[in-house]
MITOR-377479 format. One record per atom (N, C-alpha, C): residue in three letters; y, x, z. Coordinates in steps of 0.1 Angstrom, whole numbers, padded with zeros to 4 digits, always signed. Atoms other than C-alpha are relative to their C-alpha. Layout:
<pts>
ALAYXZ;...
</pts>
This chain:
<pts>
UNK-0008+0009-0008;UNK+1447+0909+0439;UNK+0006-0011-0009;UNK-0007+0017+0005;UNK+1459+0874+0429;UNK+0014+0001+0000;UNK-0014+0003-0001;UNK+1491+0869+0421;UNK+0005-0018-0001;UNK-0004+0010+0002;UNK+1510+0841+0426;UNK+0011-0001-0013;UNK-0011+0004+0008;UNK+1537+0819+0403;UNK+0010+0006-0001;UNK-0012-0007-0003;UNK+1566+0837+0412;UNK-0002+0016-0002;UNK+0003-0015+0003;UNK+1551+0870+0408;UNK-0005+0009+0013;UNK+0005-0013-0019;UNK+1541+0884+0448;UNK-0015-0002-0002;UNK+0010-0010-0002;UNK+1512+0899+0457;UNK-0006-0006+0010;UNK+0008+0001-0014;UNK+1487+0878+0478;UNK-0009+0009+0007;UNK+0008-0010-0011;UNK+1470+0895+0504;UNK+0004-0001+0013;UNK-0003-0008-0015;UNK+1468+0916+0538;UNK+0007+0012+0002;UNK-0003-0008+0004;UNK+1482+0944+0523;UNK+0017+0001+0008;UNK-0013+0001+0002;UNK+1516+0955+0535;UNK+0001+0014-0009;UNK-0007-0012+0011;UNK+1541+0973+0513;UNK+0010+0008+0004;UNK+0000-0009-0004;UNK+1541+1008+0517;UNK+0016+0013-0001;UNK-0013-0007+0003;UNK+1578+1020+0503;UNK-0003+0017-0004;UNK+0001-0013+0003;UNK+1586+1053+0499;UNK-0014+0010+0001;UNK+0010-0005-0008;UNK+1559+1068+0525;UNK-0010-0003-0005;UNK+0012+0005+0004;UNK+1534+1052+0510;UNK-0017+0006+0001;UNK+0007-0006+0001;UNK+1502+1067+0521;UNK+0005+0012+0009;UNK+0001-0019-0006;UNK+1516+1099+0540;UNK+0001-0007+0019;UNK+0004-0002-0020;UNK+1517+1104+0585;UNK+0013-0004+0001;UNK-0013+0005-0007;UNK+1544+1092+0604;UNK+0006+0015+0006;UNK-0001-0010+0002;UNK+1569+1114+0606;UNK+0003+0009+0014;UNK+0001-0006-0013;UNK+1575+1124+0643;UNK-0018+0005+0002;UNK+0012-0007-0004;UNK+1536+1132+0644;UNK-0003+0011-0015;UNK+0004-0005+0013;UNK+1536+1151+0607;UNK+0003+0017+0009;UNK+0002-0010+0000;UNK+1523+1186+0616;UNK+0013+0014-0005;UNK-0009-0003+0004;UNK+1546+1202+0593;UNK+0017+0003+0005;UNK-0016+0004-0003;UNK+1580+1189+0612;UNK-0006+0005+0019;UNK+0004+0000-0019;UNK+1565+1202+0652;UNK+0011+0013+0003;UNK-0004-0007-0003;UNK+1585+1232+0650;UNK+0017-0005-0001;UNK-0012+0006+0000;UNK+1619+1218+0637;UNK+0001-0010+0015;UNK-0004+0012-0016;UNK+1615+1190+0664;UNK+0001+0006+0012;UNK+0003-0008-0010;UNK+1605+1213+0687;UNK+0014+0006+0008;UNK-0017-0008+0000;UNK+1640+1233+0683;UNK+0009-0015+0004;UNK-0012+0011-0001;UNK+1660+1201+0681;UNK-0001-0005+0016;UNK+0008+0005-0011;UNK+1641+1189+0714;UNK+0005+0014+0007;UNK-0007-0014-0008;UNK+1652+1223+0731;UNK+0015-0002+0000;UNK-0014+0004+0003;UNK+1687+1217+0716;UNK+0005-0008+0011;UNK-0003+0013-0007;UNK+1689+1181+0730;UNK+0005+0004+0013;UNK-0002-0004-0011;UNK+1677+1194+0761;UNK+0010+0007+0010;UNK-0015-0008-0008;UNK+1700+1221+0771;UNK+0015-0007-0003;UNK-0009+0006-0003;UNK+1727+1201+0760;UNK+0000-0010+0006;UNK+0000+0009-0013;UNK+1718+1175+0783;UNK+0004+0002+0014;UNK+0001-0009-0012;UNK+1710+1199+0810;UNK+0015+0004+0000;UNK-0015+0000-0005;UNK+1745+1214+0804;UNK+0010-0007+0003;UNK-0008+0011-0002;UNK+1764+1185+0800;UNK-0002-0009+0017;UNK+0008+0004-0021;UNK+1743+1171+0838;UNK+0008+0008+0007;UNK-0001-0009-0014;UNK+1747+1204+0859;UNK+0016+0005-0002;UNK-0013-0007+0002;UNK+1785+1213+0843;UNK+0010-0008+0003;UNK-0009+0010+0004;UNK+1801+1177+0838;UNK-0006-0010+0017;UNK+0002+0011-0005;UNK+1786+1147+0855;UNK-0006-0001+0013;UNK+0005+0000-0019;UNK+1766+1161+0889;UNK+0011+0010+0007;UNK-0012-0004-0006;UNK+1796+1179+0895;UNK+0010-0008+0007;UNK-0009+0011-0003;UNK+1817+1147+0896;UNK-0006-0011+0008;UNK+0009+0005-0010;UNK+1785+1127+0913;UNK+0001+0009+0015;UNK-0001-0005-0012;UNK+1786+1152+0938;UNK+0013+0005+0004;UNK-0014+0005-0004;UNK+1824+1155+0942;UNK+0005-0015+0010;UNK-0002+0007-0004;UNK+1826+1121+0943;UNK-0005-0003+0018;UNK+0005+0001-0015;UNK+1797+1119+0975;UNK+0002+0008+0011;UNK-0008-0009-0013;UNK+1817+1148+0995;UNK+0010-0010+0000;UNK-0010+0001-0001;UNK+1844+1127+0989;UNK+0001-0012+0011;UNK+0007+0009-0007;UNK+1827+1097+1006;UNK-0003+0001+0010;UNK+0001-0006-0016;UNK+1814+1116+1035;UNK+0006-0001+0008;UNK-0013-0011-0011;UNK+1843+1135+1043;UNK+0012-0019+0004;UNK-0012+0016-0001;UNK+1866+1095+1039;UNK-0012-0012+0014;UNK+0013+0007-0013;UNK+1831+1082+1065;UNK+0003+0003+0008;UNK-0007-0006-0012;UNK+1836+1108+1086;UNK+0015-0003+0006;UNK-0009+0002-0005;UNK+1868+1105+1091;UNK+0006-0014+0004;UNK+0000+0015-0004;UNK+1868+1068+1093;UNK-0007-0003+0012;UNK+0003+0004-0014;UNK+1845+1072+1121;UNK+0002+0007+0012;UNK-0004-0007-0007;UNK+1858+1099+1136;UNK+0020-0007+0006;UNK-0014+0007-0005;UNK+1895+1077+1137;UNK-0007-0017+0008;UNK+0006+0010-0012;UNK+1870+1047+1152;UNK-0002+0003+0011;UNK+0007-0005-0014;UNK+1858+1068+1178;UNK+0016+0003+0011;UNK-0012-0002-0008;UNK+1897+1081+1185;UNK+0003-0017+0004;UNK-0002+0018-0001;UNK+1903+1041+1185;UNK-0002-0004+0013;UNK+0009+0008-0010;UNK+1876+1030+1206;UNK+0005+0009+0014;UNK-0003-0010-0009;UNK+1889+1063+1230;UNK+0012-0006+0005;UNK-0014+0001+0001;UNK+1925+1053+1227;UNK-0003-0018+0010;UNK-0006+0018-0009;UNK+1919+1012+1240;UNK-0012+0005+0007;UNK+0009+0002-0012;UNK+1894+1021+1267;UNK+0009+0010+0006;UNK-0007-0003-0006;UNK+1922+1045+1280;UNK+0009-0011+0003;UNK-0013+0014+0002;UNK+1948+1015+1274;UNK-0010-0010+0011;UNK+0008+0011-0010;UNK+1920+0990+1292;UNK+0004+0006+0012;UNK-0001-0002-0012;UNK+1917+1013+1318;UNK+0017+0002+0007;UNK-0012+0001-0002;UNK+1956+1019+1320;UNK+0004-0012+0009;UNK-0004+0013-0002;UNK+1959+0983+1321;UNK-0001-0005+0014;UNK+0009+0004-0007;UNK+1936+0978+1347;UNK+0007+0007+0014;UNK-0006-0007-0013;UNK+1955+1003+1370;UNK+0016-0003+0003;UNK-0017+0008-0002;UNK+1991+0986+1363;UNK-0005-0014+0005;UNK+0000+0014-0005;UNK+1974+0952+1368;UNK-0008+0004+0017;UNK-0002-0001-0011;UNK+1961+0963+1402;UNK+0012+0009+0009;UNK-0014-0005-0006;UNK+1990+0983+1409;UNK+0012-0014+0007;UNK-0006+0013-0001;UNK+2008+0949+1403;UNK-0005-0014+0007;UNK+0007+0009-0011;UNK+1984+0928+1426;UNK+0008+0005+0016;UNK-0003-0005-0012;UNK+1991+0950+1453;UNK+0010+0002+0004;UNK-0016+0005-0006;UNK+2029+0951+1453;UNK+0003-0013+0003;UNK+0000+0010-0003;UNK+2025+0913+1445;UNK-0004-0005+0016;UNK+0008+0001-0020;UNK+2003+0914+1485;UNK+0010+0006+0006;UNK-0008-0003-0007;UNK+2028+0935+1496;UNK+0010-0010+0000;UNK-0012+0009+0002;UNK+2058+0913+1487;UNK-0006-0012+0004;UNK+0005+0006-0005;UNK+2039+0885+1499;UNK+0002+0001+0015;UNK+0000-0004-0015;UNK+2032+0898+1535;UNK+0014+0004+0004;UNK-0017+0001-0005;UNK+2070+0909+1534;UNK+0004-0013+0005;UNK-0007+0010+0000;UNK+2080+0878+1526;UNK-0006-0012+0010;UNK+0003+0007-0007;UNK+2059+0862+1551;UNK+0000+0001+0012;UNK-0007-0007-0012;UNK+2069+0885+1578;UNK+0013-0001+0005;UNK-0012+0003-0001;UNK+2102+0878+1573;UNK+0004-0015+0002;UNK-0005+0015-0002;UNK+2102+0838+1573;UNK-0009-0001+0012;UNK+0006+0002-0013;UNK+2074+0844+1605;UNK+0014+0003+0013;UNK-0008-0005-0014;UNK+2104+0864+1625;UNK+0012-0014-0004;UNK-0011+0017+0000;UNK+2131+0835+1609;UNK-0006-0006+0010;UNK+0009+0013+0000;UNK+2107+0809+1620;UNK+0003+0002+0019;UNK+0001-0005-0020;UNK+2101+0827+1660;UNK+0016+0002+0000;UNK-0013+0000-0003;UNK+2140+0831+1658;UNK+0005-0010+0007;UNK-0005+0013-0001;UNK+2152+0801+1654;UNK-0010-0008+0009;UNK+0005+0006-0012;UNK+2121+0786+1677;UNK+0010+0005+0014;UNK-0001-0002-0012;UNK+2133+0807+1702;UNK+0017-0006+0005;UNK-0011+0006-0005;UNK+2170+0796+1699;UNK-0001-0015+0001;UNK-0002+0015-0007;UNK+2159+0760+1698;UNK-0011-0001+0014;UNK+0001+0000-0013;UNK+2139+0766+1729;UNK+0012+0004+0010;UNK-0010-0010-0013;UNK+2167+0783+1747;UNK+0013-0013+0001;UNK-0015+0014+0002;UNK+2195+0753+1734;UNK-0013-0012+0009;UNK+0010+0008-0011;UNK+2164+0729+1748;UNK-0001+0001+0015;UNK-0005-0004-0015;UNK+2163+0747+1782;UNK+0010+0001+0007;UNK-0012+0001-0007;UNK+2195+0748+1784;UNK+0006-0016+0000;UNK-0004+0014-0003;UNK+2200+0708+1779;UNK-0008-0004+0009;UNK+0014+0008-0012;UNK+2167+0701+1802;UNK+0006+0006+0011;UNK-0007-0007-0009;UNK+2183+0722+1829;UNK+0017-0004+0001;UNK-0017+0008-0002;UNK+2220+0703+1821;UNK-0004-0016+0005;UNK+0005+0012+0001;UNK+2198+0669+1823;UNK-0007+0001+0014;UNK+0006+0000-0016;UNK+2178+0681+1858;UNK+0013-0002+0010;UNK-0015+0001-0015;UNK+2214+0689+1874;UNK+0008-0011+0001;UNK-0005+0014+0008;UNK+2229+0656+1860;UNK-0008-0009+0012;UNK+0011+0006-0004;UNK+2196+0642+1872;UNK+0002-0003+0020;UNK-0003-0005-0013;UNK+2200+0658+1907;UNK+0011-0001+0006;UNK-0013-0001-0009;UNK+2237+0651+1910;UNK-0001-0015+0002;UNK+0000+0021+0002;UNK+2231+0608+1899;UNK-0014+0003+0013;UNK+0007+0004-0013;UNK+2200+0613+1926;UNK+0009-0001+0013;UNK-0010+0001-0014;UNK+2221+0629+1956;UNK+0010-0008+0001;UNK-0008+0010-0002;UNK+2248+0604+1948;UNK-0006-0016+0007;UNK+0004+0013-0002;UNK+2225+0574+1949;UNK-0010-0001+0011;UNK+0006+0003-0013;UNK+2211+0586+1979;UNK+0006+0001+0013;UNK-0008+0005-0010;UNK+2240+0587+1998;UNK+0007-0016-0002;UNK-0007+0015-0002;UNK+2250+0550+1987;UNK-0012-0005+0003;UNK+0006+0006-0006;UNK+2214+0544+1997;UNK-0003-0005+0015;UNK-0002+0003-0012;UNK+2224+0546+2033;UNK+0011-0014+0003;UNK-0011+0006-0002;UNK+2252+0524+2028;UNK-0001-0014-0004;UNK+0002+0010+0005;UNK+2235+0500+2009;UNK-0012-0006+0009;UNK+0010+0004-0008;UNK+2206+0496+2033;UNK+0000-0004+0013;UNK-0004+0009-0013;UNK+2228+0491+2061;UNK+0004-0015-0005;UNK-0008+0017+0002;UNK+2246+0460+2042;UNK-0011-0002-0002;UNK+0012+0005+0004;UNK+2211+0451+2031;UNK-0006-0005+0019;UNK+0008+0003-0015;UNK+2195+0452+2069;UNK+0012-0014+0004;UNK-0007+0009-0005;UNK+2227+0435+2079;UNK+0001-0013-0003;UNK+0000+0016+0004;UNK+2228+0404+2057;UNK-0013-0002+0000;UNK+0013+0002-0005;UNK+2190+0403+2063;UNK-0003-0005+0015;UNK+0001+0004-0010;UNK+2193+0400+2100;UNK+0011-0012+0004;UNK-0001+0010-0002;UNK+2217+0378+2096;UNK-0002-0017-0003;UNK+0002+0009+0005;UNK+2206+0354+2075;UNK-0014-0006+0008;UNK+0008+0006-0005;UNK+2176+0353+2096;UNK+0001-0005+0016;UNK-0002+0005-0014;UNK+2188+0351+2131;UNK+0018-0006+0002;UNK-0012+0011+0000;UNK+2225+0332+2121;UNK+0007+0008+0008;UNK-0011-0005-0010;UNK+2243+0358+2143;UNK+0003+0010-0012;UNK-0006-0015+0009;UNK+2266+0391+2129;UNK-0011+0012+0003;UNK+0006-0012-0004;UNK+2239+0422+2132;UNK+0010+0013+0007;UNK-0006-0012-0006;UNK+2250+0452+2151;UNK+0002+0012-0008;UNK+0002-0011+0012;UNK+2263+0477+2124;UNK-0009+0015+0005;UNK+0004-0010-0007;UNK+2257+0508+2150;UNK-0015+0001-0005;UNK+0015+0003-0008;UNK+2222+0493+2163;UNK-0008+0002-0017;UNK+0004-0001+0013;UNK+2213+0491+2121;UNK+0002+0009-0008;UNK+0005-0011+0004;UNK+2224+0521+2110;UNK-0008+0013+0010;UNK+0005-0011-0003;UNK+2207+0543+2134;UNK-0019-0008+0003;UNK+0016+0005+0006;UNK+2170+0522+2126;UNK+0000+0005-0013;UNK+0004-0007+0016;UNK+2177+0530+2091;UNK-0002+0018+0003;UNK+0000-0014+0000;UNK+2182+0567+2105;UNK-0012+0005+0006;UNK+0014-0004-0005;UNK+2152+0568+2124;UNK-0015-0001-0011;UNK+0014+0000+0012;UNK+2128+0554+2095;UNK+0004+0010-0007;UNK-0003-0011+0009;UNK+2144+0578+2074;UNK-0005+0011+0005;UNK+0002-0014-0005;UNK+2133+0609+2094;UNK-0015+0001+0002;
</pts>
């Protein structure tokens, strides 16, 4: 091999240290039983350290999860139980509450119907009783002005007959023509 100026080692060669020439040492024949043990070692303490320590507390932990699910949906379900009693509750005070509302209604509309026919009937009856003060009124101003109608129909004939025939008419002879048309 060539060396260079500085003193290295041209080539493809790499440099082999200690080992130089011998097997690698996880496959060296020699070392399969030692490794073997250490490898058994590892193992069981793996394995015990797993099934004693860590899947005890993996699997702690996922009961603990369950059991905190469960019960999270088992307090949903009381929930969801709890407001559909409450809905329906509601539902039975808000028609409860319609229907006293209808009732109190219909009270109250029974009660201003009999006011209402009350008081009609006392202003019919105060009406009847002025129409009936206004007919006898009526019927006393007739009968009056139907006895000054005789009285007036004699002076009426009278200055009638005389304005037309220049003489005094006969009061007698004139009221008993008015008495005869009259009959």
């Amino acid at each position: 091999m060539a060396r260079d100026v500085e003193g290295h080692q041209a080539g493809t060669e790499v440099p082999g240290g200690p080992h130089e020439g011998g097997v690698f040492p996880p496959f060296d024949p020699n070392n399969f039983v030692a490794e073997l043990i250490w490898l058994a070692i590892t193992f069981g303490a793996i394995y015990y350290l797993m099934s004693r320590v860590a899947l005890p507390r993996v699997a702690k932990i996922l009961a603990t999860r369950k059991d905190k699910i469960d019960s999270d949906l088992a307090a949903a379900a009381k929930a969801q139980d709890d407001a559909a009693a409450a809905a329906a509750a509601h539902e039975k005070t808000l028609a409860a509450a319609k229907a006293k509302a209808q009732e109190l209604g219909q009270a109250a509309h029974a009660e201003v119907q009999k006011q209402t026919d009350a008081r009609r009937a006392t202003l019919e009856a105060e009406l009847n009783g002025k129409l009936a003060a206004a007919e006898a009124q009526i019927a006393t101003t007739k009968t009056a002005a139907m006895a000054n109608v005789d009285s007036i129909a004699t002076d009426a004939a009278q200055a009638i007959l005389q304005h037309i025939t220049g003489k005094p008419a006969d009061p007698a002879a004139v009221s008993a023509a008015i008495a005869a048309a009259k009959a």
